[in-house]
MITIZA-467229 format. One line per 8 residues: number of its first residue (from 1); their letters; for each residue x, y, z negated of N, C-alpha, C, CB. Coordinates in nm, 3 decimals, padded with zeros to 5 digits. Glycine has a CB too. Example, Ala and Ser with C-alpha at 12.3 -4.5 7.8 and 13.67 -1.06 7.14 Angstrom:
1 = as = 01.319 -00.569 -00.780 01.230 -00.450 -00.780 01.320 -00.330 -00.780 01.131 -00.447 -00.905 | 01.285 -00.225 -00.708 01.367 -00.106 -00.714 01.290 00.003 -00.787 01.408 -00.060 -00.572
% end
This chain:
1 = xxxxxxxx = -00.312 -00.652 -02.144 -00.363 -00.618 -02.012 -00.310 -00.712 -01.906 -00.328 -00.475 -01.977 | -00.205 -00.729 -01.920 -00.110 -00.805 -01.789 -00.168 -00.966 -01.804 00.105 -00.798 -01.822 | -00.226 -01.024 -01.973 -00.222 -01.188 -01.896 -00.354 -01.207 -01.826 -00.208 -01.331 -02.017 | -00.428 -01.130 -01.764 -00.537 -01.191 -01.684 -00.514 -01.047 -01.578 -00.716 -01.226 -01.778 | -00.588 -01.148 -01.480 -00.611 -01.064 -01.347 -00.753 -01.001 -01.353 -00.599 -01.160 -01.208 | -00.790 -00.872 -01.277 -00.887 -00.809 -01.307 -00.926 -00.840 -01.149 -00.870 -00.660 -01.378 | -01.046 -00.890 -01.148 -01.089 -00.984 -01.000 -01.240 -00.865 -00.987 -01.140 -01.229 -01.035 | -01.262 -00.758 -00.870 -01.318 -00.696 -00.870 -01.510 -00.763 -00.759 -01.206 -00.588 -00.839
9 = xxxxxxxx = -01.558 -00.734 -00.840 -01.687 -00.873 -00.775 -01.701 -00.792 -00.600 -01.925 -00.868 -00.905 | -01.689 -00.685 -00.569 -01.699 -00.670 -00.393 -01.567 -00.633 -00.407 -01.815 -00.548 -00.300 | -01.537 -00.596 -00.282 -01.390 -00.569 -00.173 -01.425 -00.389 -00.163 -01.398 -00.681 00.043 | -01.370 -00.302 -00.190 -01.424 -00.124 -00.134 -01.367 -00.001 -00.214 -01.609 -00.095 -00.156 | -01.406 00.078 -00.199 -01.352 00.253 -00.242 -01.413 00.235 -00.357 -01.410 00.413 -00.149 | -01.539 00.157 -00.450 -01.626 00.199 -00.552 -01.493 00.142 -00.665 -01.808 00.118 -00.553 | -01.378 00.092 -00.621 -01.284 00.015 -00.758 -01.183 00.121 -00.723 -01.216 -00.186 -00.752 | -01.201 00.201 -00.633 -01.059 00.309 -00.605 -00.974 00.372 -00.763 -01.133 00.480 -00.506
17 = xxxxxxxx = -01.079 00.403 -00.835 -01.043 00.492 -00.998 -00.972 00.390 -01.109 -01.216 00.553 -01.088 | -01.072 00.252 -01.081 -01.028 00.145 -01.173 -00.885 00.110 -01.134 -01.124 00.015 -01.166 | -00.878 00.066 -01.011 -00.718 00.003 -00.947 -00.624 00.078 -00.988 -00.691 00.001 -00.784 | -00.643 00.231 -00.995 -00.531 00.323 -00.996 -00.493 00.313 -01.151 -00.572 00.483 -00.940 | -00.603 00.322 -01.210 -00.592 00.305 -01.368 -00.519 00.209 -01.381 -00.712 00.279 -01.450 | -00.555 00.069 -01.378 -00.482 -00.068 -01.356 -00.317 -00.076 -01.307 -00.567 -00.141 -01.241 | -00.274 00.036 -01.193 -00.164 00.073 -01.187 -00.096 00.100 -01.252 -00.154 00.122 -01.146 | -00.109 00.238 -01.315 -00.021 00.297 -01.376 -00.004 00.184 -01.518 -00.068 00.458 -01.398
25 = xxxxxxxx = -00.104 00.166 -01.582 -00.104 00.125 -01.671 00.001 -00.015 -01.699 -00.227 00.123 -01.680 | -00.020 -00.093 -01.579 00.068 -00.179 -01.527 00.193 -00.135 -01.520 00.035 -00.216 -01.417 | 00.247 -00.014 -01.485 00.354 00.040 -01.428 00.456 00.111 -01.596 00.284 00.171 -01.293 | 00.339 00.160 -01.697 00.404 00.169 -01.800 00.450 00.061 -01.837 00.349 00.219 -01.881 | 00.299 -00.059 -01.869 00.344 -00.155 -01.979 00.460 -00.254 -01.905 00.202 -00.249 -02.042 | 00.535 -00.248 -01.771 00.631 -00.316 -01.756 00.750 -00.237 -01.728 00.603 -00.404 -01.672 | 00.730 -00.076 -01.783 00.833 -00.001 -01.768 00.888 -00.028 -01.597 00.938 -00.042 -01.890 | 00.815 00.014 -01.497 00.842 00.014 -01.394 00.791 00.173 -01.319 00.790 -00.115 -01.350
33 = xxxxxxxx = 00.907 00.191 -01.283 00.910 00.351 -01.271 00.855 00.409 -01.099 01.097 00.405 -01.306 | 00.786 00.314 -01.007 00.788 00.350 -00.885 00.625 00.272 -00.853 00.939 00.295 -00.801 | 00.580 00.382 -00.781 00.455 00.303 -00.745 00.432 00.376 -00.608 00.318 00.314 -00.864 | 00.368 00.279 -00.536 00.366 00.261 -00.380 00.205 00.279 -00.372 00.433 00.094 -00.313 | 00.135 00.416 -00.286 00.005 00.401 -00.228 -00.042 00.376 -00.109 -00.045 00.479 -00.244 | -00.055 00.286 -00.062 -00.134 00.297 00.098 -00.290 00.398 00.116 -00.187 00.111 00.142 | -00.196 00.452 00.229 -00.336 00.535 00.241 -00.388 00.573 00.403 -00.312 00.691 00.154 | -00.534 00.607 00.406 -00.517 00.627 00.551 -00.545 00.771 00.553 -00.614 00.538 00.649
41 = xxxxxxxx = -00.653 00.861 00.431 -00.726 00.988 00.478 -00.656 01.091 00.371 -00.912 00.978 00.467 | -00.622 01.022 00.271 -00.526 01.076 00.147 -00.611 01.090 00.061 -00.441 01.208 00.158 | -00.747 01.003 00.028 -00.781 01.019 -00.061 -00.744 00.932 -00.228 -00.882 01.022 -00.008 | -00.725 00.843 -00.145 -00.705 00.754 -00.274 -00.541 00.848 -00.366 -00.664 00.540 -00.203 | -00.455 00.884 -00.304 -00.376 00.934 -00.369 -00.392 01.103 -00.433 -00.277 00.907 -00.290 | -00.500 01.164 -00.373 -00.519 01.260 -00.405 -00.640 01.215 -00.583 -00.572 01.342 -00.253 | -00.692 01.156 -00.553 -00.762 01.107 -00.711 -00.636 01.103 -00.831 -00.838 00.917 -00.697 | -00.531 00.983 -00.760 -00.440 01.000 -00.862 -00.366 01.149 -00.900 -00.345 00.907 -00.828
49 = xxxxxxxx = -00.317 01.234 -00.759 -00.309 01.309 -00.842 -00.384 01.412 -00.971 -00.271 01.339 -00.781 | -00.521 01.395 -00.922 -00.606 01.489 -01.000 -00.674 01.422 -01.124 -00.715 01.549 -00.906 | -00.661 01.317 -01.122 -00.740 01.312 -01.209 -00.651 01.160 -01.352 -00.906 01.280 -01.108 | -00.570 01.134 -01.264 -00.512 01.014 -01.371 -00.384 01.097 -01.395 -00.479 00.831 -01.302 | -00.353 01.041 -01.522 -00.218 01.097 -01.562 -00.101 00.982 -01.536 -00.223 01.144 -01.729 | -00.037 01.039 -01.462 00.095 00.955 -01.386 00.190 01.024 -01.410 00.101 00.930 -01.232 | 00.241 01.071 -01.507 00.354 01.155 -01.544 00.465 01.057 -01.569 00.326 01.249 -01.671 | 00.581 01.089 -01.536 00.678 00.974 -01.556 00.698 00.879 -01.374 00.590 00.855 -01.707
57 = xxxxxxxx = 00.590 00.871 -01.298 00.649 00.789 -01.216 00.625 00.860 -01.075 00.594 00.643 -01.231 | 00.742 00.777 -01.000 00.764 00.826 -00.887 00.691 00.758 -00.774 00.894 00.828 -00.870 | 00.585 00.834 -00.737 00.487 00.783 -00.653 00.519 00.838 -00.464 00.331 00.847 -00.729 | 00.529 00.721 -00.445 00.528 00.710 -00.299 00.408 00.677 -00.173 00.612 00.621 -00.291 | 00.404 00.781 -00.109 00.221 00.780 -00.041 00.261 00.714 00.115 00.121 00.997 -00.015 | 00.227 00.626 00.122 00.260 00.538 00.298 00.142 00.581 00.355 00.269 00.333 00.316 | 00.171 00.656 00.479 00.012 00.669 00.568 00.040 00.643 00.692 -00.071 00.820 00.574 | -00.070 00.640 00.737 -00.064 00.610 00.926 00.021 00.663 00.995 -00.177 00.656 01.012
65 = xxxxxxxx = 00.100 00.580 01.061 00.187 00.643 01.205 00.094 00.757 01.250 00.209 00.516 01.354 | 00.160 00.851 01.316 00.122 00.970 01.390 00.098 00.919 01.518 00.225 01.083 01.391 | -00.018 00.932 01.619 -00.062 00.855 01.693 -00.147 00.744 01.762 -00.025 00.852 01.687 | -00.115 00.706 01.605 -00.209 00.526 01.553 -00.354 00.538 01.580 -00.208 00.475 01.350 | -00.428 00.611 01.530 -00.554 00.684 01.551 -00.586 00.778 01.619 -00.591 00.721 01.470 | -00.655 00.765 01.677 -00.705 00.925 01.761 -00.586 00.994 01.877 -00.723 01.070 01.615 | -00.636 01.140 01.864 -00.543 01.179 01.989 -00.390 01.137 01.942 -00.554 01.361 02.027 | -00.344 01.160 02.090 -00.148 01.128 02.061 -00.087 01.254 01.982 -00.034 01.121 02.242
73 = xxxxxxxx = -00.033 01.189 01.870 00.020 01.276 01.773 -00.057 01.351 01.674 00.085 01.358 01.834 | -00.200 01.295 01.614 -00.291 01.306 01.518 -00.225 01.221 01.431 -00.432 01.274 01.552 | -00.300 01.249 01.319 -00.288 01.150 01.175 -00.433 01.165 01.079 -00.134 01.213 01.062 | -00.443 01.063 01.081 -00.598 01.079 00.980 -00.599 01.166 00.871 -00.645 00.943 00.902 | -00.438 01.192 00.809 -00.467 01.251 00.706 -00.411 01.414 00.734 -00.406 01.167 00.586 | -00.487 01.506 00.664 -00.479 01.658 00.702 -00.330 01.690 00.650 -00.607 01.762 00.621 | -00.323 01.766 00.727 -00.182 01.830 00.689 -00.195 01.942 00.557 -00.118 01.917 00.836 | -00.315 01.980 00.486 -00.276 02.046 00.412 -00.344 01.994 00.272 -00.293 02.174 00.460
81 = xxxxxxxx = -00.369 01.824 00.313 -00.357 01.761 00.221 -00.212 01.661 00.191 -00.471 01.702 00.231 | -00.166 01.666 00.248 00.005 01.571 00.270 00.071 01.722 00.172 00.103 01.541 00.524 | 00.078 01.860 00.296 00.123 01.903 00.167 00.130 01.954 00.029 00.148 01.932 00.181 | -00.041 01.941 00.031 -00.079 01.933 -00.152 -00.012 01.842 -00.202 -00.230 01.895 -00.205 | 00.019 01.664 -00.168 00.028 01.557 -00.254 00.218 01.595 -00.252 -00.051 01.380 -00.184 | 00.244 01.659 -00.119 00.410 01.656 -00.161 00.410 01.806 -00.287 00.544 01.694 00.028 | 00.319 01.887 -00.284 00.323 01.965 -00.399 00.285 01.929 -00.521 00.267 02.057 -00.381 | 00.251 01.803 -00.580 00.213 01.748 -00.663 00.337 01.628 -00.708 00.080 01.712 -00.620
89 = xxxxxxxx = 00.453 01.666 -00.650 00.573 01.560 -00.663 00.593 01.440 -00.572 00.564 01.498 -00.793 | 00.468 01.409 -00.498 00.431 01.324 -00.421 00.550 01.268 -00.324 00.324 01.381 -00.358 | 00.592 01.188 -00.282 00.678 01.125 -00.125 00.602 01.099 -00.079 00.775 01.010 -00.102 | 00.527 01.161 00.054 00.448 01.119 00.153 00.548 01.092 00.282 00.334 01.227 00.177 | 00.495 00.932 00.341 00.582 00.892 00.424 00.467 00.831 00.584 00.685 00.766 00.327 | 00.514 00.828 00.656 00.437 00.826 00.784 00.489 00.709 00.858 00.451 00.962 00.870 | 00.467 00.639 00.862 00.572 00.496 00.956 00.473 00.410 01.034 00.666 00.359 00.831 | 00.520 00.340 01.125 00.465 00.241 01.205 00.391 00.115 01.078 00.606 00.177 01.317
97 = xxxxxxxx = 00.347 00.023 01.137 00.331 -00.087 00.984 00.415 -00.198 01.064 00.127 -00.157 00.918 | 00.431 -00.240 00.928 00.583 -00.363 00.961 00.474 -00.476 01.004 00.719 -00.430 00.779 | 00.344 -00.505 00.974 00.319 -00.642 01.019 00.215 -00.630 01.084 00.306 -00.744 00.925 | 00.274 -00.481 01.176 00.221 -00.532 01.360 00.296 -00.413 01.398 00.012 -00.533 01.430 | 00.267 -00.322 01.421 00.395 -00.214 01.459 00.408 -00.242 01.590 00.549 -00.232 01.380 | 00.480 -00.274 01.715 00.509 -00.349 01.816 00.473 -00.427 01.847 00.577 -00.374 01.827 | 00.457 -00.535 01.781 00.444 -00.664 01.787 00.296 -00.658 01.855 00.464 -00.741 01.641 | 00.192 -00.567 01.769 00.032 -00.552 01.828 00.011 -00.536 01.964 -00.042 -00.433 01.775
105 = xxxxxxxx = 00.132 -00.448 02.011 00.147 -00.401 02.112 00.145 -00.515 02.205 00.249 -00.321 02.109 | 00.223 -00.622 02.218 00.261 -00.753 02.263 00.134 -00.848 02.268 00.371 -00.811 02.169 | 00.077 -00.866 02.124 -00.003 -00.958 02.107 -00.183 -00.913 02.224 -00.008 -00.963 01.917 | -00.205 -00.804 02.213 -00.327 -00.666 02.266 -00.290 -00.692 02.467 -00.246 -00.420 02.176 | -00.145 -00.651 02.478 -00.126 -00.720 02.587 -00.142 -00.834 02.699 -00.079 -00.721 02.568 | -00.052 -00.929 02.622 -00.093 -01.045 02.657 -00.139 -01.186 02.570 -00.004 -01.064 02.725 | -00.224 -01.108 02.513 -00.312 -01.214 02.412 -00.202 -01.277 02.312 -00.398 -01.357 02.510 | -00.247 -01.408 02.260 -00.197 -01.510 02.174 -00.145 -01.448 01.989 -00.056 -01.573 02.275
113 = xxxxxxxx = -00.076 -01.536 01.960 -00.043 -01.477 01.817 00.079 -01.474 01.819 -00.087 -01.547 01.692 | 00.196 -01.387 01.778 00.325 -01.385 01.761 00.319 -01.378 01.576 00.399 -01.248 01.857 | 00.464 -01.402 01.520 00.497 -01.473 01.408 00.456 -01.364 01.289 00.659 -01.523 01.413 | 00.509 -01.204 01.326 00.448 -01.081 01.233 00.325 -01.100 01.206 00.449 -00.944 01.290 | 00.221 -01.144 01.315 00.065 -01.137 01.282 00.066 -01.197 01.198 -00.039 -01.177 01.363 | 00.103 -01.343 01.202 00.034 -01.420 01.140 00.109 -01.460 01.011 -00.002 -01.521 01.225 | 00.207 -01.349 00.944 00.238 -01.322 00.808 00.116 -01.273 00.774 00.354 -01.229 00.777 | 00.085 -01.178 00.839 -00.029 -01.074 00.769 -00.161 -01.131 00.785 -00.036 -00.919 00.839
121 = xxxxxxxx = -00.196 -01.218 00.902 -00.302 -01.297 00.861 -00.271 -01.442 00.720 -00.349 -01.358 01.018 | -00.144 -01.444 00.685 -00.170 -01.536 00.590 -00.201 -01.472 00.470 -00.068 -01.623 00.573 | -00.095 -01.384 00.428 -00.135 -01.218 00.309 -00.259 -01.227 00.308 -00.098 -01.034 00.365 | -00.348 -01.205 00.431 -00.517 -01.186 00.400 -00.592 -01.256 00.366 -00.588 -01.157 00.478 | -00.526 -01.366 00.336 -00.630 -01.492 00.293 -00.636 -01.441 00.127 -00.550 -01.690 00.323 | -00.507 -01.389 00.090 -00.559 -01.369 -00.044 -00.617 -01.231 -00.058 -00.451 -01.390 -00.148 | -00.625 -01.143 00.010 -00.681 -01.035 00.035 -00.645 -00.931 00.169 -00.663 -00.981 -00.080 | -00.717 -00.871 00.227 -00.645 -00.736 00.305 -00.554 -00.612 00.237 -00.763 -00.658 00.367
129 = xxxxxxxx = -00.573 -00.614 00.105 -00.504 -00.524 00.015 -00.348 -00.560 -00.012 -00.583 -00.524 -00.117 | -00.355 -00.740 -00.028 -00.250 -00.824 -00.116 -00.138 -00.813 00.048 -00.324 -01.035 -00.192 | -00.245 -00.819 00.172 -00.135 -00.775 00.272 -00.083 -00.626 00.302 -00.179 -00.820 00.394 | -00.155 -00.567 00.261 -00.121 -00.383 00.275 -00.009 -00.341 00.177 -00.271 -00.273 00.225 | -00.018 -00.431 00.087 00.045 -00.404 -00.044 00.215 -00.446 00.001 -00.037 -00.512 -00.184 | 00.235 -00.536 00.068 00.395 -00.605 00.111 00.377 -00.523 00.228 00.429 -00.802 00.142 | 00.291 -00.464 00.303 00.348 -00.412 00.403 00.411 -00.273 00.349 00.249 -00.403 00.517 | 00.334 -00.185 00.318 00.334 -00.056 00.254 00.495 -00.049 00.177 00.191 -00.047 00.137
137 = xxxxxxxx = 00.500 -00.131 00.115 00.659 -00.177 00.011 00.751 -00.171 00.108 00.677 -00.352 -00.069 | 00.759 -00.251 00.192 00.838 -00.268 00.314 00.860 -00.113 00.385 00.754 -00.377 00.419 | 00.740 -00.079 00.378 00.757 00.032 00.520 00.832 00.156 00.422 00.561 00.099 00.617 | 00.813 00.147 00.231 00.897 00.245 00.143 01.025 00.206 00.195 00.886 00.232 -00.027 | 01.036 00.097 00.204 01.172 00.042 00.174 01.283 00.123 00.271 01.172 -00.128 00.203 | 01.189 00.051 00.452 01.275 00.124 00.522 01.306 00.272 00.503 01.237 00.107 00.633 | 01.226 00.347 00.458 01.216 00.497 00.445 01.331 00.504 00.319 01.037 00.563 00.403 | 01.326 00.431 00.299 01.451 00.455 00.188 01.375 00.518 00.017 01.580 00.608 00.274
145 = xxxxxxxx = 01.228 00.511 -00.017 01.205 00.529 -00.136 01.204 00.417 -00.222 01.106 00.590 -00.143 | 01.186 00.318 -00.203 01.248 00.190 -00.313 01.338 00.136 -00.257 01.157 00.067 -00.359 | 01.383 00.074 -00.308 01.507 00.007 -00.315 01.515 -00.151 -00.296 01.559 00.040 -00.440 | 01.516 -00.216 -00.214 01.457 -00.361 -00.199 01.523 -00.460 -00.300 01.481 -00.419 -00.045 | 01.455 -00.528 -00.328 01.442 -00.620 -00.457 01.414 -00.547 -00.610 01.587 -00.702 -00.468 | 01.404 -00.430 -00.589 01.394 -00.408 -00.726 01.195 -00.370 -00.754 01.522 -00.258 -00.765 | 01.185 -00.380 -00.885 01.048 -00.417 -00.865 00.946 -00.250 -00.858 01.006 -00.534 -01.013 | 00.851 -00.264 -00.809 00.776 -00.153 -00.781 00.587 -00.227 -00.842 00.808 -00.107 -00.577
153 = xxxxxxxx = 00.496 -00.113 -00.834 00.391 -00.139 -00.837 00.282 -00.082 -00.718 00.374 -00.109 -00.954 | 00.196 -00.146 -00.635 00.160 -00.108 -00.546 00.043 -00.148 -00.523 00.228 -00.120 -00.473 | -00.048 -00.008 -00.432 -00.185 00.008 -00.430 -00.221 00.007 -00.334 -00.234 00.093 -00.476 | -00.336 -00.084 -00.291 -00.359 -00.074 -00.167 -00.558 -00.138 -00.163 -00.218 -00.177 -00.078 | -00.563 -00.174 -00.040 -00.724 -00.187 -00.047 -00.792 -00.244 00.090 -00.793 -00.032 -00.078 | -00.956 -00.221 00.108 -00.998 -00.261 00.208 -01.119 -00.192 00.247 -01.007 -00.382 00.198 | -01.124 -00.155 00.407 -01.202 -00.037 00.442 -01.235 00.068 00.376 -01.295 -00.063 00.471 | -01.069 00.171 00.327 -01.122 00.270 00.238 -01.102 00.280 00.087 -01.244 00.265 00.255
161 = xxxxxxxx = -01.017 00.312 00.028 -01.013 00.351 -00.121 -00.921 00.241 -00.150 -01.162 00.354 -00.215 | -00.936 00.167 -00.281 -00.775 00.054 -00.363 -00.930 -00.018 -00.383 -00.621 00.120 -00.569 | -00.853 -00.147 -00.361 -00.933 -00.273 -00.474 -00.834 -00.368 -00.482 -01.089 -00.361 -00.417 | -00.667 -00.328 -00.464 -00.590 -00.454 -00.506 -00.442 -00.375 -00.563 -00.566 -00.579 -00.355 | -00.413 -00.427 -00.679 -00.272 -00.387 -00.745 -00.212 -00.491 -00.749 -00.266 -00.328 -00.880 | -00.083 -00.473 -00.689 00.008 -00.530 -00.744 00.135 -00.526 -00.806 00.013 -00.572 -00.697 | 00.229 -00.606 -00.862 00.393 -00.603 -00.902 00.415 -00.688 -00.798 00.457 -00.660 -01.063 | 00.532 -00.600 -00.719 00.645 -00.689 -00.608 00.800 -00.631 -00.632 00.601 -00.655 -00.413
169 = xxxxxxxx = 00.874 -00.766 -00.544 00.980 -00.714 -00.541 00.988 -00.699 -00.371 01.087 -00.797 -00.624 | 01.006 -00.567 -00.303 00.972 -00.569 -00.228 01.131 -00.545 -00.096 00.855 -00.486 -00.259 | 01.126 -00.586 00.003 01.244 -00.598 00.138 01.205 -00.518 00.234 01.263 -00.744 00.216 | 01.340 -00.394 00.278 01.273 -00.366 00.399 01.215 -00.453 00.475 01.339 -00.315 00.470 | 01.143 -00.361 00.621 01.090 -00.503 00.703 01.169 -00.611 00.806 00.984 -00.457 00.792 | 01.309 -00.602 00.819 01.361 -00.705 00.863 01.395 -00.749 00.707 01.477 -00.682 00.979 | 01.368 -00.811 00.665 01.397 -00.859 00.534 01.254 -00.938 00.474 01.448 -00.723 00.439 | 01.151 -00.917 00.501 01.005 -00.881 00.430 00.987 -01.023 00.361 00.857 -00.834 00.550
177 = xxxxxxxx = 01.049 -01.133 00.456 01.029 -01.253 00.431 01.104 -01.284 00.285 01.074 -01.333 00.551 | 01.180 -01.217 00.219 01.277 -01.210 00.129 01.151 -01.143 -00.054 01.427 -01.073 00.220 | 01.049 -01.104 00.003 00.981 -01.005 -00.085 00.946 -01.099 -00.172 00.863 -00.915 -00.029 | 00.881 -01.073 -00.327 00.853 -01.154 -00.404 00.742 -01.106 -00.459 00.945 -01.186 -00.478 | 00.625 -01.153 -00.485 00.493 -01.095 -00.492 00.490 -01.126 -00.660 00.361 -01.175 -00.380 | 00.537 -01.057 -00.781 00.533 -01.134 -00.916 00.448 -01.146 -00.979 00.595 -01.106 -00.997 | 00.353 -01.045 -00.897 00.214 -01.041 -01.039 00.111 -00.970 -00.931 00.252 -00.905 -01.235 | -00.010 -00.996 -00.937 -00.157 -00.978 -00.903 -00.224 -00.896 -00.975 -00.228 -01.087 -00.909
185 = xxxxxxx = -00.230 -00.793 -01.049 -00.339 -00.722 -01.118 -00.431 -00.712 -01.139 -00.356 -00.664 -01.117 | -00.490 -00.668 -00.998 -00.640 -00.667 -00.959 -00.628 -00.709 -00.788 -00.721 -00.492 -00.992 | -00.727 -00.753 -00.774 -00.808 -00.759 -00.612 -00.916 -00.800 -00.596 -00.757 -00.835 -00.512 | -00.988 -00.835 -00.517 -01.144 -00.836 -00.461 -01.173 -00.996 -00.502 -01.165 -00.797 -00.262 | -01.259 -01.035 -00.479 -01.337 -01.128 -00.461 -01.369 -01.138 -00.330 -01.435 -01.119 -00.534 | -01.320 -01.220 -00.255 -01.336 -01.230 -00.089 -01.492 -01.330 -00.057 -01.166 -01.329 -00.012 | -01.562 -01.223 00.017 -01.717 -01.268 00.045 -01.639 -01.405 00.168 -01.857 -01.096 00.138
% end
């Protein structure tokens, strides 16, 4: 499974089932015990719980700052879906994103590009997922569910659902520059 990359022909939610599969599966065959979901509505992690068997690993759910969207102090995702996925063993975690967080704040302000963006605009050249994926790691990190440098597997995507897996070794976010991206799984085909 691991010597080729699984290159998905669009970018979207329709590879959400495959990626996750691709995860875990990834996550056994390198005996790596931690896997990282980005999410915004909780669906993509709610599939895993229901329907893939992930027994054995410790899954960590990154979602939107409280605020980020909509009214002040909303979250896209329902509260009595956060606490289904934490009743399902789940770590659901809520944080700013490390590669804009503030910084957006600055850049939205008074225009131009500061140095965070344009990590995450380089990440996106190889995908929006391949950047969600080091951010998401990062934002475990600070939260304290992985452990920086040690390796994790992580899910992430574009407008909606997974279309990119990866293996990282991942740094909190004053650190991020330190992260090591080891393996590609799956991701999109960029139109």
């Amino acid at each position: 499974m691991l010597e080729k990359i699984t290159y998905f022909e669009k970018k979207g939610p329709e590879n959400t089932e495959a990626a996750l599969k691709l995860a875990v599966e990834a996550a056994r065959e390198l005996g790596i015990g931690k896997l990282v979901i980005a999410t915004t509505a909780g669906n993509t992690p709610k599939l895993l719980a229901d329907q893939i068997d992930h027994e054995g690993l410790d899954v960590t759910v990154i979602a939107y700052a409280y605020g980020q969207r909509g009214e002040p102090g909303s979250n896209p995702m329902p509260q009595e879906l956060r606490k289904y996925l934490q009743g399902k063993g789940f770590h659901v975690h809520s944080a700013g994103h490390a590669l804009s967080g503030a910084e957006r704040s600055l850049s939205t302000t008074f225009g131009g590009a500061y140095p965070v963006e344009i990590i995450a605009h380089t990440l996106r050249m190889f995908s929006q997922g391949v950047k969600v994926c080091v951010e998401v790691c990062a934002m475990a990190a600070d939260g304290g569910y992985v452990v920086g440098g040690e390796p994790v597997v992580a899910v992430a995507g574009t407008g909606g659902g997974a279309d990119t897996v990866l293996v990282l070794r991942p740094e909190v976010s004053s650190k991020i520059l330190k992260t090591k991206i080891d393996r590609i799984i799956a991701k999109p085909i960029l139109e």
